[in-house]
C-alpha positions as CSV (number, residue, x, y, z in Angstrom):
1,X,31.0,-7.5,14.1
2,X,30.6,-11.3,13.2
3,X,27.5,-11.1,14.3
4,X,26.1,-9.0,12.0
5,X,28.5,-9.9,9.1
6,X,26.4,-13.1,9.8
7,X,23.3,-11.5,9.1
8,X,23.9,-9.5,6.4
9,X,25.2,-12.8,4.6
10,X,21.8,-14.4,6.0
11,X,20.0,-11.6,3.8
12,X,22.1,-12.5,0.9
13,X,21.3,-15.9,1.1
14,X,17.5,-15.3,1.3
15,X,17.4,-13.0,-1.1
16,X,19.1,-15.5,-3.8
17,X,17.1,-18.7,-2.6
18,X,13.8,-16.2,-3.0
19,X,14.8,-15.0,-6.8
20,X,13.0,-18.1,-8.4
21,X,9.5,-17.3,-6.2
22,X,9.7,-13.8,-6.9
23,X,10.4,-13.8,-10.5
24,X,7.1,-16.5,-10.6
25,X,5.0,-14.9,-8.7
26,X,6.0,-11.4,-9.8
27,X,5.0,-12.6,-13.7
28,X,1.8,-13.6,-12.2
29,X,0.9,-10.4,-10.3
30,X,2.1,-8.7,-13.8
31,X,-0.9,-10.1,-15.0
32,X,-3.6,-8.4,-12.8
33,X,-1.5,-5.1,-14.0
34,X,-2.3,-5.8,-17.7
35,X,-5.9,-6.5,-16.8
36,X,-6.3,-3.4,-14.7
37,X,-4.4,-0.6,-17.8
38,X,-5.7,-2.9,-20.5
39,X,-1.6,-2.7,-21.8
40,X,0.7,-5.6,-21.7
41,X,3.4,-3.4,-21.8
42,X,5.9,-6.0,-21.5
43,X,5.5,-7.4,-24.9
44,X,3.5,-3.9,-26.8
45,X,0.3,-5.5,-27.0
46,X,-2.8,-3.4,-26.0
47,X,-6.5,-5.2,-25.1
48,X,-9.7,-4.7,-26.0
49,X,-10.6,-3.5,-23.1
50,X,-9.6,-3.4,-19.2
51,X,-10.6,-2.7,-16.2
52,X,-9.9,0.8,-15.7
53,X,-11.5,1.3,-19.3
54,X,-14.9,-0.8,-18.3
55,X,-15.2,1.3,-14.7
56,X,-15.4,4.2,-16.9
57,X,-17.8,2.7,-19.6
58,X,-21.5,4.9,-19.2
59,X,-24.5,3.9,-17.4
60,X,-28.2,4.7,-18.8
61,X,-30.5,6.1,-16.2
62,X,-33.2,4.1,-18.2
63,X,-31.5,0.6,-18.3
64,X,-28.8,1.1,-15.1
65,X,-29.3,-2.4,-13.9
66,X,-28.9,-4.2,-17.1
67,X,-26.3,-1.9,-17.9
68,X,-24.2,-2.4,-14.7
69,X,-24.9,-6.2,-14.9
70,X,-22.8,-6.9,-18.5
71,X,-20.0,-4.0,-17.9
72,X,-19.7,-6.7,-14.6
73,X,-19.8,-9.3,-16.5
74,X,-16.9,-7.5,-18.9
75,X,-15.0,-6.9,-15.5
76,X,-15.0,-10.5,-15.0
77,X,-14.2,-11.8,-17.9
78,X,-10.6,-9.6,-17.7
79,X,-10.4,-10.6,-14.2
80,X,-10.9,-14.5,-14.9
81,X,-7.8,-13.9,-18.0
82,X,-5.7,-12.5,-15.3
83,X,-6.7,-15.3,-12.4
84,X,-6.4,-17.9,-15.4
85,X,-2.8,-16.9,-16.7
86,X,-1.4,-16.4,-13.3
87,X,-2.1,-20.0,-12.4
88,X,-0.3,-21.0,-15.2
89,X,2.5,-19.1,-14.7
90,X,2.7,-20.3,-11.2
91,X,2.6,-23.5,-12.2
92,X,5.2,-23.3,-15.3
93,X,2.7,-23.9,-18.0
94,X,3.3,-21.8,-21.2
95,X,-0.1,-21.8,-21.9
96,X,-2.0,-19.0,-21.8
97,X,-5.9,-17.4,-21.8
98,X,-6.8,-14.5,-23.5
99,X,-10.0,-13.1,-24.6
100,X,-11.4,-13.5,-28.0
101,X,-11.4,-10.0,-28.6
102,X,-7.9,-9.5,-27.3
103,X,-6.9,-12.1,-30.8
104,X,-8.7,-10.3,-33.5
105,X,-11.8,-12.2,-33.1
106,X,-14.1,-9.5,-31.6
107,X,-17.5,-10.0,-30.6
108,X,-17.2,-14.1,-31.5
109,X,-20.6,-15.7,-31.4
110,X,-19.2,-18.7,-29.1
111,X,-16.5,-17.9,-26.9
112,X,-15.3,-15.2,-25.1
113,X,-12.5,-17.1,-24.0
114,X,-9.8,-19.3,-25.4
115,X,-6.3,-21.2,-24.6
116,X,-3.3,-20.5,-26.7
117,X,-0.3,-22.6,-26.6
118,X,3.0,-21.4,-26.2
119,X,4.1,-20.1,-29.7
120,X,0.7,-18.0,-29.0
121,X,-1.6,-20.5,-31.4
122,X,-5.8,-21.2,-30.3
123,X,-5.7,-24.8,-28.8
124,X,-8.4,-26.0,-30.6
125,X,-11.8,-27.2,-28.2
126,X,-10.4,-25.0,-25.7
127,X,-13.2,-22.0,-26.1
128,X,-15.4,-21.0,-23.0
129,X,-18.3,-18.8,-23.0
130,X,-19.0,-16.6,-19.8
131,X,-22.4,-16.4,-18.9
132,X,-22.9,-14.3,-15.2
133,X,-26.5,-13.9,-15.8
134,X,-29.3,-14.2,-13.7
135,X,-30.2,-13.3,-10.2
136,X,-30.0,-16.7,-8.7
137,X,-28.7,-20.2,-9.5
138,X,-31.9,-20.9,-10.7
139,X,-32.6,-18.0,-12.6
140,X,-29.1,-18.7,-14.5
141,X,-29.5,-22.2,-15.3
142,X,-33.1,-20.7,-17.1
143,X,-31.2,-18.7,-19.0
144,X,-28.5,-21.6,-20.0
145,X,-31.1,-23.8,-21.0
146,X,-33.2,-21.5,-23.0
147,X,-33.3,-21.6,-27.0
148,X,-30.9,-18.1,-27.0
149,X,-27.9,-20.1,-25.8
150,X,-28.7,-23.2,-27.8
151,X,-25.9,-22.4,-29.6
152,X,-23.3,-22.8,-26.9
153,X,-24.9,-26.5,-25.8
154,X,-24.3,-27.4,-29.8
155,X,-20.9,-26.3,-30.0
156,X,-19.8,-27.8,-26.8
157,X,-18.7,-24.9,-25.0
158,X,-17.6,-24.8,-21.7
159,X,-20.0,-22.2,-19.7
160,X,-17.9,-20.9,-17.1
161,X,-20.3,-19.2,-14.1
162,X,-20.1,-17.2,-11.2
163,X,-18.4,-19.0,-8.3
164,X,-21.4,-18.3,-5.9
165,X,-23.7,-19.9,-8.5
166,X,-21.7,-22.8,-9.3
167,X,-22.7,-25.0,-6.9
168,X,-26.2,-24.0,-6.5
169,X,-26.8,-24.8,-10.7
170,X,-25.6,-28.3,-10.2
171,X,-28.0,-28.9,-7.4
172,X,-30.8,-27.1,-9.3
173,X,-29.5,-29.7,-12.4
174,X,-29.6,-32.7,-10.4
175,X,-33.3,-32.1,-8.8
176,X,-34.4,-31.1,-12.4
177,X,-32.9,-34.3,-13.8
178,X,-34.5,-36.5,-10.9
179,X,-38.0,-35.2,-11.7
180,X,-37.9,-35.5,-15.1
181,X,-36.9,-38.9,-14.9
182,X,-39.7,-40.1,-13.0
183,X,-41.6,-38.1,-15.5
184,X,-39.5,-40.2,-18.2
185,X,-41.1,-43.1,-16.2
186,X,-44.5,-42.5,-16.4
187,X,-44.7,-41.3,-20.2
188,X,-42.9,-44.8,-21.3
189,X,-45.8,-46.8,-19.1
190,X,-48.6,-44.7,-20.9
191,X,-46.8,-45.2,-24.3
192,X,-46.5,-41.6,-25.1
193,X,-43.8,-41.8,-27.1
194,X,-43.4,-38.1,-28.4
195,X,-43.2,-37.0,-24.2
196,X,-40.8,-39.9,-24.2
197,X,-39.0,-38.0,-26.8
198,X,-39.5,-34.6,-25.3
199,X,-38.2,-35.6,-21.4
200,X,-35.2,-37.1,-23.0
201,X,-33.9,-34.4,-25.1
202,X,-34.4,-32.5,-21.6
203,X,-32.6,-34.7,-19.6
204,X,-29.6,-35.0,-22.3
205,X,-29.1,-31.4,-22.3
206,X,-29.0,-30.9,-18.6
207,X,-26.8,-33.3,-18.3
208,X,-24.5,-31.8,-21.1
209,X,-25.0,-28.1,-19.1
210,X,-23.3,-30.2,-16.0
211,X,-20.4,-31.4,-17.9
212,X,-19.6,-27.8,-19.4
213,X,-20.0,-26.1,-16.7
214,X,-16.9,-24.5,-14.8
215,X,-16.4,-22.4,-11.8
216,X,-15.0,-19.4,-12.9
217,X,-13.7,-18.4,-9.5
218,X,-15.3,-15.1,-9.6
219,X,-18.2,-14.2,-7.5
220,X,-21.4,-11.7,-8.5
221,X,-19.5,-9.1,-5.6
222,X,-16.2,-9.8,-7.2
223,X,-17.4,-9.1,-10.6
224,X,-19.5,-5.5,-9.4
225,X,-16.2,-4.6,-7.5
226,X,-14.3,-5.2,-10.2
227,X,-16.4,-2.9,-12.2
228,X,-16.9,0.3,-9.4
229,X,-13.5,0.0,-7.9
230,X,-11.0,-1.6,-10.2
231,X,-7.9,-0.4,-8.5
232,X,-8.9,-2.3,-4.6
233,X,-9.9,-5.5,-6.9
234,X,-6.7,-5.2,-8.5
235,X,-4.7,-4.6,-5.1
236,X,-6.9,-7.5,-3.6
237,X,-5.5,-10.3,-6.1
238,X,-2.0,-8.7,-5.6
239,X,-2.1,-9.1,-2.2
240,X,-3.7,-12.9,-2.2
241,X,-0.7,-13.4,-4.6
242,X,1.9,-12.1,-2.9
243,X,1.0,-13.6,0.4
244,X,0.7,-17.0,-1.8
245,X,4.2,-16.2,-2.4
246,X,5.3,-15.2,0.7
247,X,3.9,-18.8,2.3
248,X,5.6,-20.7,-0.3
249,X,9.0,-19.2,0.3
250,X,8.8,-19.3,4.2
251,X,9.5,-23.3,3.6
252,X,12.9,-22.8,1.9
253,X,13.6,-19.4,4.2
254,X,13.1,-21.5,7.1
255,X,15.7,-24.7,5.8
256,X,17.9,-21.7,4.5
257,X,17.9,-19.5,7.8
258,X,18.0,-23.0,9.8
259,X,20.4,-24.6,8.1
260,X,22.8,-22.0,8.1
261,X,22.4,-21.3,11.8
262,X,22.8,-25.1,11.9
263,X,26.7,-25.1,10.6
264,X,26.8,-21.8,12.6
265,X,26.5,-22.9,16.3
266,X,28.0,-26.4,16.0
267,X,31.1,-24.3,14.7
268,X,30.3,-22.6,17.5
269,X,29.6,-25.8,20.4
270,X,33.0,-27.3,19.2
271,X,34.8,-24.5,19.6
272,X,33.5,-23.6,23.3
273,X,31.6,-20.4,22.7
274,X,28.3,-21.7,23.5
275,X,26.3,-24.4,25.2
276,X,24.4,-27.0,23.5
277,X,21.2,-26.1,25.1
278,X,21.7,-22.1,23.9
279,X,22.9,-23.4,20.1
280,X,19.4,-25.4,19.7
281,X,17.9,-22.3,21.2
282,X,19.9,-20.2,18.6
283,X,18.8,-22.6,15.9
284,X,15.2,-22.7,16.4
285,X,15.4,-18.6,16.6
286,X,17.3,-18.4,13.4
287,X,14.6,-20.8,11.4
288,X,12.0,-18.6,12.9
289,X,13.3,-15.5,11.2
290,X,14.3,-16.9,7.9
291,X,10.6,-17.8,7.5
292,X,9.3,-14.4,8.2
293,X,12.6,-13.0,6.3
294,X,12.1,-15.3,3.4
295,X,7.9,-14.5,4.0
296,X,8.4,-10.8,3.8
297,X,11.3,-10.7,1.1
298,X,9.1,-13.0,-1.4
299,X,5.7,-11.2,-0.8
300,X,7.6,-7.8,-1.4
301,X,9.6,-8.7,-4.1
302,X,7.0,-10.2,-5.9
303,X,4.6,-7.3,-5.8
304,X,7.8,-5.1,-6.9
305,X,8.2,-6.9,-10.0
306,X,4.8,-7.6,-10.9
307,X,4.9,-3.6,-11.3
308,X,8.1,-3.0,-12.7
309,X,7.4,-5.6,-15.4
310,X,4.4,-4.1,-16.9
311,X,6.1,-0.4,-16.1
312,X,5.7,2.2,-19.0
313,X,9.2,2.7,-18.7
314,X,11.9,0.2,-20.6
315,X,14.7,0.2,-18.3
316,X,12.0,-0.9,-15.1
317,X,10.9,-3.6,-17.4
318,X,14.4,-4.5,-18.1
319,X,15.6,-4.1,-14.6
320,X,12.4,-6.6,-13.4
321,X,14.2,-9.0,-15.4
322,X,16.6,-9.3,-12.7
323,X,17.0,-10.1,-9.4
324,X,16.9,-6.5,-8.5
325,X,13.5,-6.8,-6.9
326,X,14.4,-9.5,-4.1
327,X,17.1,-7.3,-3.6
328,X,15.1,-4.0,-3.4
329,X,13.9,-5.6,-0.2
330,X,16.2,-7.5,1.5
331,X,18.4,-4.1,1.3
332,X,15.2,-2.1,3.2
333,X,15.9,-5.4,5.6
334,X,19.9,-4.8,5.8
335,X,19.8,-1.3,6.1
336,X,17.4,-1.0,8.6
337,X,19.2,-2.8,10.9
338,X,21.9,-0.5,10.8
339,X,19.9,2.5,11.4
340,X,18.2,0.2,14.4
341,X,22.0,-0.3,15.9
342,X,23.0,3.3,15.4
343,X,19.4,4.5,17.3
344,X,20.3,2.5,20.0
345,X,23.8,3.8,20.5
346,X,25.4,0.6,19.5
347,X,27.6,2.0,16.8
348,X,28.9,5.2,15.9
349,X,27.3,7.6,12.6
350,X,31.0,7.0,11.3
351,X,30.1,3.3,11.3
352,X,26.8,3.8,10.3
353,X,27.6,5.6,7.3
354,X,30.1,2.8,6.4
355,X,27.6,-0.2,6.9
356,X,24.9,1.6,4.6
357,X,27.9,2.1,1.7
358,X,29.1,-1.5,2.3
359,X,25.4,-2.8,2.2
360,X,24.4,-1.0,-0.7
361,X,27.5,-2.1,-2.8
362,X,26.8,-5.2,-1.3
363,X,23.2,-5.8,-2.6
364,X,23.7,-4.5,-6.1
365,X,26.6,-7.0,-6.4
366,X,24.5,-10.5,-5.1
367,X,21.8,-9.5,-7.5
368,X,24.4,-9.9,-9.8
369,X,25.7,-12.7,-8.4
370,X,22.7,-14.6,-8.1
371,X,21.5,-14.1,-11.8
372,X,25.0,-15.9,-12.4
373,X,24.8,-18.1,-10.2
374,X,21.0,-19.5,-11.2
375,X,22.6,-19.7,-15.0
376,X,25.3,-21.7,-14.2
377,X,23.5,-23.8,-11.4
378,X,20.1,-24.7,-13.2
379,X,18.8,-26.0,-10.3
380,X,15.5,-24.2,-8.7
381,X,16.9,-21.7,-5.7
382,X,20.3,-23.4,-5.2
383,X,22.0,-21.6,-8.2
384,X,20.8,-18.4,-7.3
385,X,21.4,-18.5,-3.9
386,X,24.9,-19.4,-3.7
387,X,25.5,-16.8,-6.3
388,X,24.2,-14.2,-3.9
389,X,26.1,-15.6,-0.8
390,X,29.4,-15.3,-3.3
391,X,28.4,-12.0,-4.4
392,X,27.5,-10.4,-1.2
393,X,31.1,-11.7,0.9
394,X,33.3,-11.0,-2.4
395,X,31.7,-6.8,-2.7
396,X,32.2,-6.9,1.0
397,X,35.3,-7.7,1.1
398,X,35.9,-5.3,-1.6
399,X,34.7,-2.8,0.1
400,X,36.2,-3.5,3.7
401,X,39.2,-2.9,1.7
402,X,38.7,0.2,-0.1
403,X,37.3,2.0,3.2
404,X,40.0,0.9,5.1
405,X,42.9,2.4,2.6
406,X,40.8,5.9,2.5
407,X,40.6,6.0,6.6
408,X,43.2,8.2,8.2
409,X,46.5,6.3,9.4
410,X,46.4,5.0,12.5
411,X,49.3,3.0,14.3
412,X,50.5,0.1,12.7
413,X,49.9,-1.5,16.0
414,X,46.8,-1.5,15.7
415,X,45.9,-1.9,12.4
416,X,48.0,-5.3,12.3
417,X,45.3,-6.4,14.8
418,X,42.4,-5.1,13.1
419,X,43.9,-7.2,9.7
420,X,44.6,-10.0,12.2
421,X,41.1,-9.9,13.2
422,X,39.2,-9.6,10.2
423,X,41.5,-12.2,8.9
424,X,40.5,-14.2,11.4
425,X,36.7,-13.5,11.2
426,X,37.4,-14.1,7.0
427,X,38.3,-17.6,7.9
428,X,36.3,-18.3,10.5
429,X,33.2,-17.5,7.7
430,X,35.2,-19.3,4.5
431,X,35.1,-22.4,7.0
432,X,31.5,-21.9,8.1
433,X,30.0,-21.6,4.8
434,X,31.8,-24.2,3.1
435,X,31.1,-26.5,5.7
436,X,27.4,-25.6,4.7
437,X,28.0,-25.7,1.0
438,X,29.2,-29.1,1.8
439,X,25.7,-30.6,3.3
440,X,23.9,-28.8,0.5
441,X,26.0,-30.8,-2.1
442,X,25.5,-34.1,-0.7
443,X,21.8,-33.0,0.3
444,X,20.9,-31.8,-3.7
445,X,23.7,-33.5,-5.6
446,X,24.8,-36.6,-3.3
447,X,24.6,-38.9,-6.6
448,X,27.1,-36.0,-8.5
449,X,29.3,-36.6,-6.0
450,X,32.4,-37.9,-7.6
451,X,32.0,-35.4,-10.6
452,X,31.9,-32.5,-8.3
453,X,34.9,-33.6,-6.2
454,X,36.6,-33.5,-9.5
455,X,35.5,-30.5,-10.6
456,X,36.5,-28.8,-7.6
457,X,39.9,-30.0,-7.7
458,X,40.4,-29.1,-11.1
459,X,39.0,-25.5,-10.2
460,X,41.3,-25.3,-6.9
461,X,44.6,-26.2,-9.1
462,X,43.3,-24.1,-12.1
463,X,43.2,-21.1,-9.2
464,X,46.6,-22.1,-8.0
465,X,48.5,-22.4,-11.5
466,X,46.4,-19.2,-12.2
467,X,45.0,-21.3,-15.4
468,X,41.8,-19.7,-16.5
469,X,40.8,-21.8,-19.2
470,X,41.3,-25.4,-16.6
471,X,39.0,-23.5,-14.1
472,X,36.3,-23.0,-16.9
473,X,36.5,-26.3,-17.7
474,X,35.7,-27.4,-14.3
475,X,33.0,-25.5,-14.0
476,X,31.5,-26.5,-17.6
477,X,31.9,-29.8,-16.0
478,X,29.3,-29.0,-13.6
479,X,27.0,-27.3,-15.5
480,X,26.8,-30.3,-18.5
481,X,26.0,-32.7,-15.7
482,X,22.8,-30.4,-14.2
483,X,21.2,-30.2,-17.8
484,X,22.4,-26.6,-18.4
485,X,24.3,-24.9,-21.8
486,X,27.4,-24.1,-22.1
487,X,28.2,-20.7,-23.2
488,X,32.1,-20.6,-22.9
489,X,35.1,-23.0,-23.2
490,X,38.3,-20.7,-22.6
491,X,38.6,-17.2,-21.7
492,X,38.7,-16.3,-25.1
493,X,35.2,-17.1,-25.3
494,X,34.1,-16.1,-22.3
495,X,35.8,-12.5,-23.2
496,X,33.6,-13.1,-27.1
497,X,30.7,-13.9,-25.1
498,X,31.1,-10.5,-22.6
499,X,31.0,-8.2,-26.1
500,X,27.8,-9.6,-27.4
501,X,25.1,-7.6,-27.4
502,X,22.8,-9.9,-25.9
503,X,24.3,-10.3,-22.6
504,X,21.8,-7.9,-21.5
505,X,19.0,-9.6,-22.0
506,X,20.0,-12.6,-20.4
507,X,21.0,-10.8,-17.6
């Protein structure tokens, strides 16, 4: 039974500490969504175009290959939007790229792609112009420097390129640039001053391409399959994404998972119930499984927002605000390994049953928790995870409680030891997990230290004395000191704050 009360808090834990990857990542994947419909239906705008809508453009029998080479080039230039503003939201930046059609500016004779800052404004100078032309490095950079893109090299423009010609069209620059220079060389010893002229001009403007030019990131085969098979190019960046997200997260999973299993067997050496040698065993076991835990939950729960956010439907968009989608997996996790126990013979389908109702009230509640918890804890996974860890043990305690008073009666025997027992095991855990909360204060917070001690103790009275407003204050304390707003001073306030309409939202 402690065992898997354990776990289940485990899953709680890693579902909190993963809400902050998932909710990035998630926004990121949202954006391969949008350039897939052509619908950001997240904030009700609709593009120009997308990729679903080029793959269905029409082909002429007469022109097929020229045809098929600029709807690819379209595909690409949605795909590079998506690529581009998924970085960025990786990364924090409220930047953002969008497409000059996609901004009123349709068909624009110099860009096809610009940066807006984060009230939604064109950075100025920021304007790129696509060019996936040619059949060959070569063949590109003949098209760049010819007089029909003169007008791109005069405005400055950054000429983003395929990724599989990048490369090759800075070589094919720098061998250009060397001959002409010795070509420079032998027009100024003859005196031929209009060649001199000429070779310059040349060599200027090469060097000019060189500067401008930027990998887009998207290959010629990227760019077709974008165009014939939207929905696997689409899946394929989801995937890279979510796997991205999935490596990130292992890190923390694996310092979560470990550190809990940490405070878990030394509880467990000093009081006699294992070895030494089978606690570092347990240790190094646990941090293995909160990495592919944490891997798993992150990679999941990212994809599942990334869809729920762009959803046709308002209440999925609403409920991807939330930590609902960590959740959404780590419950798959928790409740499978109930089913698993019950296949094996190792509990009843009585106690089955009960697990899968605790669980589920469980879940819902450290989602709820955790959005909490990261509001009043500003601080990157910390807040979010101890709100889950408080959600999941307060609903299960709940719910221990409410089962247990609808059972049939049974001796008072033997329900005094049950209650002694899971009294026992309550403790036991309050200990444990305060002991951890403990290293995680002095590991994130050690120079807060005296200002949480305080707080705390003010809390702990305020609980005492039953003093709602003192225990508000404590906590307001806390939150001042990490950077974070206070929305509440006294329970009057807080009860103000409960009735306002947008409560939702920010949950």
């Amino acid at each position: 039974m402690e065992e898997k009360k354990d776990i289940n808090t485990d899953l709680a834990a890693q579902s909190g500490a993963a809400s902050e990857t998932v909710d990035r990542y998630g926004s990121a994947i949202k954006e391969h969504h949008v350039a897939y419909s052509g619908e950001d239906r997240e904030f009700g705008r609709t593009l120009k175009r997308g990729l679903k809508k080029t793959s269905q453009s029409k082909v002429s029998s007469e022109y097929k290959k020229q045809n098929l080479k600029q709807q690819a080039g379209f595909a690409a230039e949605d795909k590079y939007t998506a690529r581009q503003n998924a970085e960025k939201i990786i990364k924090g930046s409220k930047q953002r790229y969008s497409r000059t059609d996609d901004v009123g500016k349709v068909n624009d004779q110099l860009y096809d792609h610009i940066r807006l800052d984060e009230n939604g404004v064109e950075i100025i100078g920021s304007g790129e112009q696509m060019k996936f032309v040619g059949n060959s490095p070569v063949d590109c950079l003949a098209k760049l420097k010819s007089s029909k893109y003169q007008k791109y090299i005069d405005a400055d423009a950054t000429l983003t390129v395929p990724s599989d010609y990048y490369n090759g069209i800075k070589t094919e620059i720098d061998c250009q640039v060397a001959s002409l220079n010795n070509q420079l060389d032998y027009a100024r010893e003859r005196g031929n001053t209009e060649l001199t002229s000429e070779l310059e001009r040349k060599i200027v403007k090469l060097h000019k391409i060189k500067k401008n030019l930027k990998d887009s990131g998207i290959t010629n085969k990227e760019a077709l399959e974008a165009r014939f098979a939207p929905k696997l190019s689409t899946a394929k960046d989801i995937v890279k994404l979510g796997h991205r997200a999935g490596v990130e997260q292992a890190k923390t999973g694996a310092i979560v998972g470990g550190g809990i299993s940490l405070i878990r067997n030394v509880v467990g050496v000093c009081k006699g119930d294992i070895t030494p040698t089978d606690a570092a065993k347990n240790v190094v076991t646990d941090t293995g499984k909160g990495a592919l835990i944490a891997y798993g939950t992150a990679f999941a729960g990212s994809a599942i927002k990334g869809t729920m956010q762009n959803a046709s439907n308002s209440v999925l968009r609403a409920v991807s605000k939330t930590n609902a989608p960590t959740v959404m997996v780590t419950s798959i996790l928790d409740i499978g390994k109930s089913i698993v126990h019950y296949t094996k013979g190792e509990i009843t389908g009585l106690e089955c049953l009960e697990e899968l109702g605790e669980k589920g009230t469980a879940n819902v509640s450290a989602a709820l928790f955790a959005t909490i918890g990261q509001a009043t804890i500003p601080v990157p996974v910390v807040g979010a995870m101890v709100g889950s860890m408080i959600g999941y043990a307060l609903s299960s305690a709940f719910y221990r409680q409410l089962t247990s008073a609808l059972k049939e009666e049974q001796l008072s025997y033997e329900r005094r030891l049950k209650a002694e027992k899971e009294s026992e095991e309550a403790i036991a855990m309050m200990e444990e997990y305060w002991a951890e909360a403990q290293i995680m204060l002095k590991q994130y917070f050690y120079e807060y230290k005296s200002l949480f001690d305080k707080a705390f103790q003010t809390m702990d009275i305020a609980l005492k004395e039953g003093d709602i407003d003192a225990f508000i204050c404590g906590a307001n304390a806390i939150t001042k000191k990490m950077g974070g707003n206070v929305e509440f001073s006294t329970f009057y306030e807080f009860d103000q704050f409960m009735k306002e309409d947008t409560l939702t939202l920010k949950l």
